[in-house]
N, C-alpha and C positions, 0 to 999 in steps of 0.2 A: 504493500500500500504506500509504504514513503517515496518508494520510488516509483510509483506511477504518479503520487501528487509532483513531485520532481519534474518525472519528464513533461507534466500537464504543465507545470508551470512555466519550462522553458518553451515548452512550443507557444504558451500564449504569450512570452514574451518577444519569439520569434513575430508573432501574427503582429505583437501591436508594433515591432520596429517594421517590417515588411509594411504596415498598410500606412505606416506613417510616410515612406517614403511615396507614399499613391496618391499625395496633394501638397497641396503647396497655396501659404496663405501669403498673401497682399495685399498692399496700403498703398496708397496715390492721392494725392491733390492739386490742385491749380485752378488757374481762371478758365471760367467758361461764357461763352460769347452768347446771350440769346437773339434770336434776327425775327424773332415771330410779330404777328402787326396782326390788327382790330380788319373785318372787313365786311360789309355790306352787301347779302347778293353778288360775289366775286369780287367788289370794286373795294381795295384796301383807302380806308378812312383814317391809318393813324400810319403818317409818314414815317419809312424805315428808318431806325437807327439801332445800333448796336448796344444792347444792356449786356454790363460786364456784371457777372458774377462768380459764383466758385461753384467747383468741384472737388467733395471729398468722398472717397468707397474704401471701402474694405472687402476682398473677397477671397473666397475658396475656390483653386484648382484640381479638378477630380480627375486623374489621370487615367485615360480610357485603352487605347491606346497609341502606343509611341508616342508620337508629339500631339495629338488628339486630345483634347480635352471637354472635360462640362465644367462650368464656372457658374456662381451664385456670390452673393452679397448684399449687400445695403449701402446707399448712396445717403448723401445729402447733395441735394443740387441746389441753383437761385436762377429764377428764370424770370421771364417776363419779356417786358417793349418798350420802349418810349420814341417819342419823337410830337410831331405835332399834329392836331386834327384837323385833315383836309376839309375842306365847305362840297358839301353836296345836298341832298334833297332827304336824305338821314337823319331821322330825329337826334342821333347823336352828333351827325355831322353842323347839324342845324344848331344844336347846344354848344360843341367847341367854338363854332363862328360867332357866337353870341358871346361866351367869355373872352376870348379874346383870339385875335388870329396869331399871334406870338408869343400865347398858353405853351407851356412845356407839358407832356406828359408823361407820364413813368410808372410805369405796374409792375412791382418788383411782389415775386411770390417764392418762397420756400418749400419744398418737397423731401419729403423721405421716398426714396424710390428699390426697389427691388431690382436690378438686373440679374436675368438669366441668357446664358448664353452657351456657344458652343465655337471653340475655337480650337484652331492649330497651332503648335511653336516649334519651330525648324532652327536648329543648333547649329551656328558655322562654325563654333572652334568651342572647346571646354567653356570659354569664358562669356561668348558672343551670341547672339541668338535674337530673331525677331520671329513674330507672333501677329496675327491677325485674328478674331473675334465678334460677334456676330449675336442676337437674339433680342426676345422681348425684354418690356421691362413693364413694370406697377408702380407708379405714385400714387401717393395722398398728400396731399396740402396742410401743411404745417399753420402757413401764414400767409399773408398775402395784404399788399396795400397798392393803393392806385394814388400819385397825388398830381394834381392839375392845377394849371395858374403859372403865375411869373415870381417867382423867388426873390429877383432884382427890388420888387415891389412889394415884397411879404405880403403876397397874397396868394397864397397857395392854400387848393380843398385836400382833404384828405380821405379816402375812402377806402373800408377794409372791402374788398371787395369776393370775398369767400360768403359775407355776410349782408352787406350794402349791395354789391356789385360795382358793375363798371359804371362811373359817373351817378353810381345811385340807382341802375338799372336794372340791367343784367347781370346776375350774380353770376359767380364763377365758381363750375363742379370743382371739389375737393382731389377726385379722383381724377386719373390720367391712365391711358394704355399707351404703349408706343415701338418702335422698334430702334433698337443701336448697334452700331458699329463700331469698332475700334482697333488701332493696330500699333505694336509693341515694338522697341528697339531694345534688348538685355546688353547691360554690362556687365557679368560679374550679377550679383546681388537687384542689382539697381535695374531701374526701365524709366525709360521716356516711353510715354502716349501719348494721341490724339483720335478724337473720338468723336462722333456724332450721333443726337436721337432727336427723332422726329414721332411729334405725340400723332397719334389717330383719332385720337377722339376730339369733336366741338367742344371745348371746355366753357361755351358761356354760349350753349344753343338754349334758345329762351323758354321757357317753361310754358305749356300753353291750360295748365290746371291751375285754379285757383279761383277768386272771384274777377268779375269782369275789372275792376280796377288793378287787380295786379295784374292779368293781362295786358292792361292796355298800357302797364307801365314798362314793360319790356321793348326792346329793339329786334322786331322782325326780322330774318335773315344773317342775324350776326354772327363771324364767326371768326374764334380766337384760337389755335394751337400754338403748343408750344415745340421751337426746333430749336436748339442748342447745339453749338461746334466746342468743344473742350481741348487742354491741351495740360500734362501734368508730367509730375517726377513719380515715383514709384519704387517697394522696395518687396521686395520677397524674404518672407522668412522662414 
């Protein structure tokens, strides 16, 4: 009996060093660019611009095999738009024209996100190795603000728009689906990436339940997704 508890316990510590080598965890961060914009029946109402946010994930490498892998984790991303509201015939287009035509706007939101994925990592020397990567991902909205107005003139609205919505209107789903990409350079230990997801879902398509007043307080046609290009350091441990 001792010595089958013995050899029981060397083979499971055979198993947990063997299955330990079957993944591989990592950490990444940096800024991440969102270019998403407000739009109208196809016609975008809230001129491009670049919101700079961050990217932080943590994840697991399931090694499948050879360079083959499945990959999971948890993100924190910041995403959103800003720029100015174009004048069209849009009851929102029609309310930025009325604030002001040199309104700044900015819809800055936080997400916990889920990526899953499945990727390859191709080894040029012991120490060198790039990687390319692939799959859905799940957000939930942490937090989220929209602020509009001219700063210069401390007059700027503020609006949570998870809760308010956008300008007061169109509230914005918590939830997001989406797909990403992204692909890896190893040194050693370390990686550079660069990445991008693009949500699928209408994240402020307007509610059409309620009573006729909250209907009628919605913007028909609206529609807001979130795409984000990322770029970070990384570390394998």
């Amino acid at each position: 009996m001792k010595k089958f508890l013995i050899s029981l316990a060397a083979a499971l510590l055979c198993g947990v060093t063997a299955s330990a080598q079957q993944f591989t965890i990592r950490a990444e961060a940096g800024p991440a660019f969102s270019f998403s914009s407000l739009a109208t029946h196809g016609v975008n109402i809230l001129g491009s611009g670049t919101k700079i946010g961050y990217h932080v994930a943590g994840m697991v490498d399931v090694n499948l095999y050879k360079g083959l892998y499945a990959s999971a984790g948890l993100s924190f991303e910041m995403k959103g738009a800003k720029g100015k509201l174009k004048e069209d015939n849009s009851l929102l287009g029609k309310i930025g024209s009325m604030i002001n035509k040199e309104a700044q706007n900015e819809i800055t939101m936080h997400y916990l996100q889920i990526p899953v994925n499945i990727g390859y990592k191709l080894s040029l020397t012991p120490s060198i190795g790039i990687g390319i990567q692939t799959g859905p991902y799940f957000a939930f909205g942490l937090g989220g603000t929209q602020n509009t107005g001219i700063k210069a003139a401390d007059a700027v609205q503020s609006f949570n728009v998870f809760k308010e919505g956008i300008m007061g209107l169109n509230k914005v789903k918590r939830y997001d689906i989406g797909w990403g990409a992204s692909a890896m350079a190893y040194f050693s230990n370390y990686y550079a990436t660069v990445g991008a997801d693009f949500g699928f879902l209408n994240i402020a398509e307007s509610d059409t339940q309620g009573t006729v007043a909250q209907v009628a307080n919605q913007v028909k046609g609206l529609s807001f997704k979130n795409s984000t290009v990322y770029v970070g350091i990384g570390y394998c441990f």
